[in-house]
N, CA, C and O atoms as a CHARMM CRD file, in Angstrom:
* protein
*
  184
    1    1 UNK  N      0.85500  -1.17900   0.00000 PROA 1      0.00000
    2    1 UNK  CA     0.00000   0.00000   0.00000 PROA 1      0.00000
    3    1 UNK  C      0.89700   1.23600   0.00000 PROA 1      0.00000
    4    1 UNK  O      1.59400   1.54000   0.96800 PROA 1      0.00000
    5    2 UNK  N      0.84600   1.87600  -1.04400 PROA 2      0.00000
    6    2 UNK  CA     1.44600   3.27100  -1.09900 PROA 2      0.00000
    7    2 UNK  C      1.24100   3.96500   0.32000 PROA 2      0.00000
    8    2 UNK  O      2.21100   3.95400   1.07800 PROA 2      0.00000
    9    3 UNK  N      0.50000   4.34400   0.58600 PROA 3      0.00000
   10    3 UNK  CA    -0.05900   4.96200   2.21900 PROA 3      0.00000
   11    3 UNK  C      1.29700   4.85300   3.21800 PROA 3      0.00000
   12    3 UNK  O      1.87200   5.72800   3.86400 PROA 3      0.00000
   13    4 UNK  N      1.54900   3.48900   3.08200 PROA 4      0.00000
   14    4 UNK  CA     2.63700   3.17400   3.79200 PROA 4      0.00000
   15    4 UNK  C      4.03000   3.70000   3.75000 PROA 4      0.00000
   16    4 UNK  O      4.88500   3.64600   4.63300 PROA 4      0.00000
   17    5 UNK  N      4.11100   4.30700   2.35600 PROA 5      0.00000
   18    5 UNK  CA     5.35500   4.35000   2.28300 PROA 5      0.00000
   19    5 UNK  C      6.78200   5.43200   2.81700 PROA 5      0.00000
   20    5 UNK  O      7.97700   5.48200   2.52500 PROA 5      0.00000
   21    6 UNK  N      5.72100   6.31700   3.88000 PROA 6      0.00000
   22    6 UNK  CA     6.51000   7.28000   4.41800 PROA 6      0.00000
   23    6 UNK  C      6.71200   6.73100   5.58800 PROA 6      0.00000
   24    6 UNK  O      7.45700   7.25400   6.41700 PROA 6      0.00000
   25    7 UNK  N      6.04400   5.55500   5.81100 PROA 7      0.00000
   26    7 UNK  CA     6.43500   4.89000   6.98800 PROA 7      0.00000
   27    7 UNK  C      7.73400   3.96200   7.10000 PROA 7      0.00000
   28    7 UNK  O      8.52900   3.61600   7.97400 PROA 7      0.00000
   29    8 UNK  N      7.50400   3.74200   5.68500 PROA 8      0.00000
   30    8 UNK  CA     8.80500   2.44100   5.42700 PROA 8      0.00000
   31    8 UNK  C      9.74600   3.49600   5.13800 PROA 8      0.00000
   32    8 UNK  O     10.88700   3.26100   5.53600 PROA 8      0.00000
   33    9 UNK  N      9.55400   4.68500   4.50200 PROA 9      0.00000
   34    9 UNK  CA    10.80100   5.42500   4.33300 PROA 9      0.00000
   35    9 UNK  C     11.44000   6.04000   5.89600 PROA 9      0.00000
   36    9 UNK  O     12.52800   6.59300   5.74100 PROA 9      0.00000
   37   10 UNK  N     10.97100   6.02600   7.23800 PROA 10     0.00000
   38   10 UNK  CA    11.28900   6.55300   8.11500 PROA 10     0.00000
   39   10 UNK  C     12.15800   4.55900   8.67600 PROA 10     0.00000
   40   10 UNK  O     13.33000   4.29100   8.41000 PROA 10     0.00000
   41   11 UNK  N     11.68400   4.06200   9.03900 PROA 11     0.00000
   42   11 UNK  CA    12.38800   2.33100   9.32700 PROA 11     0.00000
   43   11 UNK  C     13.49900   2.36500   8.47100 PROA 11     0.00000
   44   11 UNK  O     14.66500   2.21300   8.83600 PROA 11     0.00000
   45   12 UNK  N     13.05900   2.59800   7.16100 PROA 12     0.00000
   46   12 UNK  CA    14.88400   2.27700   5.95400 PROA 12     0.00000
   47   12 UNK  C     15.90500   3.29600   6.70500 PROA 12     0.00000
   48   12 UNK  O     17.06400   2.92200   6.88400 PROA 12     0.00000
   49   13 UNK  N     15.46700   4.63400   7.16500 PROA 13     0.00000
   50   13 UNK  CA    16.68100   5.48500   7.09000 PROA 13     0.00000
   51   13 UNK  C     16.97800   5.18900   8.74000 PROA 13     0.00000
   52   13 UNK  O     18.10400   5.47700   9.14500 PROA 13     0.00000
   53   14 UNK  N     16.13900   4.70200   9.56300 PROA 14     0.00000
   54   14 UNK  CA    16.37300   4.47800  10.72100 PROA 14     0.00000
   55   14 UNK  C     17.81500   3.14000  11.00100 PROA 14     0.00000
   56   14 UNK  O     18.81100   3.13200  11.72400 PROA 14     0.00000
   57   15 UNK  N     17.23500   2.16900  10.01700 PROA 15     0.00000
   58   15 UNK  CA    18.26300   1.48200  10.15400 PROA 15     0.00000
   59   15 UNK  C     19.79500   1.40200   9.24200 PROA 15     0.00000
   60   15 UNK  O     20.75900   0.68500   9.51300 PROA 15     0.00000
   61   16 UNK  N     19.65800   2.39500   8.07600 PROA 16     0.00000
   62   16 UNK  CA    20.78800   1.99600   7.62400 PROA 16     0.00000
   63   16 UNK  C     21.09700   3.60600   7.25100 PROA 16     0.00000
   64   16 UNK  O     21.88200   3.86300   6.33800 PROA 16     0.00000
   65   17 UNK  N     20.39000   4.74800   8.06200 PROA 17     0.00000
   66   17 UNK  CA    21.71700   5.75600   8.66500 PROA 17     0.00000
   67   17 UNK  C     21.85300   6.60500   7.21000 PROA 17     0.00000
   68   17 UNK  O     20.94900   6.68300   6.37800 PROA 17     0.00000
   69   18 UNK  N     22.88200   7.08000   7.12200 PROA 18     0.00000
   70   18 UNK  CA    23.78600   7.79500   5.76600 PROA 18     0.00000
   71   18 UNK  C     24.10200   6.84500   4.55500 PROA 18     0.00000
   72   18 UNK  O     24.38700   7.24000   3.42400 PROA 18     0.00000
   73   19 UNK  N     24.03800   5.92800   4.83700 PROA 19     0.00000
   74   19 UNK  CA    24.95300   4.59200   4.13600 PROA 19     0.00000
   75   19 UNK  C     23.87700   4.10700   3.81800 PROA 19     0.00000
   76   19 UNK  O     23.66500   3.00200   4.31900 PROA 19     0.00000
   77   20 UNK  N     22.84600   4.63900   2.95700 PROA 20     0.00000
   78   20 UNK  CA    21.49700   3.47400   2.42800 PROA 20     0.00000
   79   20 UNK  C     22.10600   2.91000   0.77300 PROA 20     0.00000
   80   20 UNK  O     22.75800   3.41600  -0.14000 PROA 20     0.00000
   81   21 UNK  N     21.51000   1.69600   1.02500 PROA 21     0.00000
   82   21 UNK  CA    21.93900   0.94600  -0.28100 PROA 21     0.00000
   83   21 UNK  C     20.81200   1.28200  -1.22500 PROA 21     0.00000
   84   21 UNK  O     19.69000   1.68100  -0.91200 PROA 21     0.00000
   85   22 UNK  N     21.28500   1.06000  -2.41300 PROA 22     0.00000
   86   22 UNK  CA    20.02600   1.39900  -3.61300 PROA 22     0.00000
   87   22 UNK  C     18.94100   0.89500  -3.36200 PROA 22     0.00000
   88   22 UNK  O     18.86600  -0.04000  -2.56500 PROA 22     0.00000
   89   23 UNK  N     17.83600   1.41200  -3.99800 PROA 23     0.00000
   90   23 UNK  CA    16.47300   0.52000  -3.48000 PROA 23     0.00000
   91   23 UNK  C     15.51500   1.00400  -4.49000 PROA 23     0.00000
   92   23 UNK  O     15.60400   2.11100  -5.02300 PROA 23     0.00000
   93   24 UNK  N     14.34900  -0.09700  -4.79900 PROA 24     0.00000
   94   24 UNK  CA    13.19600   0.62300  -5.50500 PROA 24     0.00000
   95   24 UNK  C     11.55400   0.10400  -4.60700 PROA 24     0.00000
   96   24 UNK  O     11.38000  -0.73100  -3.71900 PROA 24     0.00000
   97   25 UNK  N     10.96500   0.65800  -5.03600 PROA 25     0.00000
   98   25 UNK  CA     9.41900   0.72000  -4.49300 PROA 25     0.00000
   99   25 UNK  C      8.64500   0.74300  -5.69800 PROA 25     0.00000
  100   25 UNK  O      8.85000   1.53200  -6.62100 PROA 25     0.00000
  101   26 UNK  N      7.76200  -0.12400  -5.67600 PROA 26     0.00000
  102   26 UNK  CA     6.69500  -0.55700  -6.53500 PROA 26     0.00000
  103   26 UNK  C      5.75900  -0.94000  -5.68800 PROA 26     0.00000
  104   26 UNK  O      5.86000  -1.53700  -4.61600 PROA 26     0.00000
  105   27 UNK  N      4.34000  -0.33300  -6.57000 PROA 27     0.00000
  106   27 UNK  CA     2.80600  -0.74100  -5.77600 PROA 27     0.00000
  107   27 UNK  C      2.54900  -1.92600  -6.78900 PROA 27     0.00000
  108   27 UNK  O      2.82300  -1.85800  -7.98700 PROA 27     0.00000
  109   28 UNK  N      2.04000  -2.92300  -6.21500 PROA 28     0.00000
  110   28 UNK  CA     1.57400  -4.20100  -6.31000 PROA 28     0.00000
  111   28 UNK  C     -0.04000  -4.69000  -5.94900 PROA 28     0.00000
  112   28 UNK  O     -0.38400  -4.65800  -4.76700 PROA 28     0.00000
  113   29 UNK  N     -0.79200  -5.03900  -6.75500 PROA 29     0.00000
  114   29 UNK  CA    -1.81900  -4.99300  -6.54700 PROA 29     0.00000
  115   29 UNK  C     -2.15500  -6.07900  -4.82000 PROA 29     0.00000
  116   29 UNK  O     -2.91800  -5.95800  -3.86200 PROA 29     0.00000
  117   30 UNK  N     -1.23400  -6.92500  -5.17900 PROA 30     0.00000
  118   30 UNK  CA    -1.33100  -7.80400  -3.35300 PROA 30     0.00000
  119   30 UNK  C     -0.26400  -8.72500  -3.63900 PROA 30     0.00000
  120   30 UNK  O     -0.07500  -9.15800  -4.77600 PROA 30     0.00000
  121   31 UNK  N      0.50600  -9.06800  -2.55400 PROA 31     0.00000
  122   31 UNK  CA     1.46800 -10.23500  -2.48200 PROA 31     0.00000
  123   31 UNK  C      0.78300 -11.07100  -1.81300 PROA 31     0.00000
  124   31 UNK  O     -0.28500 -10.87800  -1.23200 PROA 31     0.00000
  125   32 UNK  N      1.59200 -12.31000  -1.91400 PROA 32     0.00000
  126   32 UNK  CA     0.97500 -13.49600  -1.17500 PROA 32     0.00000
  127   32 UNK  C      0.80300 -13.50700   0.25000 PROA 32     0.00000
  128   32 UNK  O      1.22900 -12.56300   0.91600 PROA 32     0.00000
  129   33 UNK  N      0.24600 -14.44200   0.76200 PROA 33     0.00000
  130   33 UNK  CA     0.22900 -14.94400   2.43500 PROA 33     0.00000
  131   33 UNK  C     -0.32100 -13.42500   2.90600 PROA 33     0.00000
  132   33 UNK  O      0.10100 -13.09300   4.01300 PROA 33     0.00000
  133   34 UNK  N     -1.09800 -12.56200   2.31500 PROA 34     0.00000
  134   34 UNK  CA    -1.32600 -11.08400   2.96000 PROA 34     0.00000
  135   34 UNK  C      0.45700 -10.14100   3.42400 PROA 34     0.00000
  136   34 UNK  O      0.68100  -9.12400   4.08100 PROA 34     0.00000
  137   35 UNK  N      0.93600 -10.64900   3.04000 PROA 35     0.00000
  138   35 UNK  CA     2.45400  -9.75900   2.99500 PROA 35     0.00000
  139   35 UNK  C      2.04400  -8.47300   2.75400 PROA 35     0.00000
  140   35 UNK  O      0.95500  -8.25400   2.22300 PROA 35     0.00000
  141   36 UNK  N      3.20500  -7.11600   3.26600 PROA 36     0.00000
  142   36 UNK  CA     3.00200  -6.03600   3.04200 PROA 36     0.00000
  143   36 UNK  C      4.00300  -5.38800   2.72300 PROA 36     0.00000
  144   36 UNK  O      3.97100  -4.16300   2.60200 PROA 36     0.00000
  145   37 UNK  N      5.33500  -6.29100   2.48500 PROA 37     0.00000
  146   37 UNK  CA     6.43500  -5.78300   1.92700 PROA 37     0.00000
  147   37 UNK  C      7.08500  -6.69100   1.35500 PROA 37     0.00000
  148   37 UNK  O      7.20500  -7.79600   1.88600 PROA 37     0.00000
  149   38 UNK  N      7.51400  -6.45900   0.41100 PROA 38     0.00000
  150   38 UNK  CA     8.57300  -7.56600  -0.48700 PROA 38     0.00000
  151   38 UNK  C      9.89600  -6.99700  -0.61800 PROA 38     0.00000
  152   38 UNK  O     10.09700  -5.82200  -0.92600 PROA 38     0.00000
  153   39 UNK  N     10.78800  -7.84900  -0.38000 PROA 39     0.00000
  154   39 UNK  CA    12.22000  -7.14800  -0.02500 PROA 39     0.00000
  155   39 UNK  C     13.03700  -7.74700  -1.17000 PROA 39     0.00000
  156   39 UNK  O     12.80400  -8.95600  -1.20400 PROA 39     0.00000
  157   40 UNK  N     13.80000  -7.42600  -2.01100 PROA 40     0.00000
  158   40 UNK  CA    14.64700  -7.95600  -2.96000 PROA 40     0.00000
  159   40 UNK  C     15.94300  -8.16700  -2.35500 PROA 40     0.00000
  160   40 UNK  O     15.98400  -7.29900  -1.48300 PROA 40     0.00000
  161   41 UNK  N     16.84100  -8.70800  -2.32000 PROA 41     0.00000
  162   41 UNK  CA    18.27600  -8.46900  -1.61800 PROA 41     0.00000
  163   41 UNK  C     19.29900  -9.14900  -2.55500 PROA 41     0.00000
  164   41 UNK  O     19.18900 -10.28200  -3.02200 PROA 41     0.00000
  165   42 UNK  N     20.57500  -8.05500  -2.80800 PROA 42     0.00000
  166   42 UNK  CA    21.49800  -8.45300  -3.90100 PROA 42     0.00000
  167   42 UNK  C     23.04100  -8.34900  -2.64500 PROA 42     0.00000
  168   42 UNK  O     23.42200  -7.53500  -1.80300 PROA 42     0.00000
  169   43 UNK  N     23.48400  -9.57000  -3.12800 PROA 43     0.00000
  170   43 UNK  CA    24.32000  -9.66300  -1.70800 PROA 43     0.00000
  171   43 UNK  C     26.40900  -9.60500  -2.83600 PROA 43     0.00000
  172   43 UNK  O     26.45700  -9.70800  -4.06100 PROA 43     0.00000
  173   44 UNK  N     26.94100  -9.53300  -2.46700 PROA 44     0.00000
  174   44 UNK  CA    28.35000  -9.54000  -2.85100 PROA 44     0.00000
  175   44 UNK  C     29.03400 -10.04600  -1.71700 PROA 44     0.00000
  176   44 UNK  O     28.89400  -9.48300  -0.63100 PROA 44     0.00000
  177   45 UNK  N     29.86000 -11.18300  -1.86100 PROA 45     0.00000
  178   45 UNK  CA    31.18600 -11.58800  -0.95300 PROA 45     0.00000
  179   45 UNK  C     32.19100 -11.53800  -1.10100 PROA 45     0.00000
  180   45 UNK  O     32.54300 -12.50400  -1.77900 PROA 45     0.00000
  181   46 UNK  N     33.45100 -10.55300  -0.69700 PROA 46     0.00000
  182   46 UNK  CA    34.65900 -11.14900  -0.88100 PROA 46     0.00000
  183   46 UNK  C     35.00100 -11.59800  -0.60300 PROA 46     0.00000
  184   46 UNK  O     36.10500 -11.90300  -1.05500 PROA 46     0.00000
């Protein structure tokens, strides 16, 4: 839900500060299991 999203934008910067990693936001008509966020994650190891 769009509505939400100044909420999720206050949690993202809460936890990752100055140092936020790229990110996108898309409205979705519904995810599964009633979910309310879908998280993508692109990881690198050296």
């Amino acid at each position: 839900d769009m509505a939400d999203f100044g909420a999720m934008n206050e949690v993202y910067a809460k936890h990752f500060g100055d140092h936020r990693p790229a990110r996108s936001t898309v409205a979705v008509a519904g995810l599964p299991k009633g979910a309310r966020v879908e998280i993508d994650v692109v990881a690198r190891k050296d």
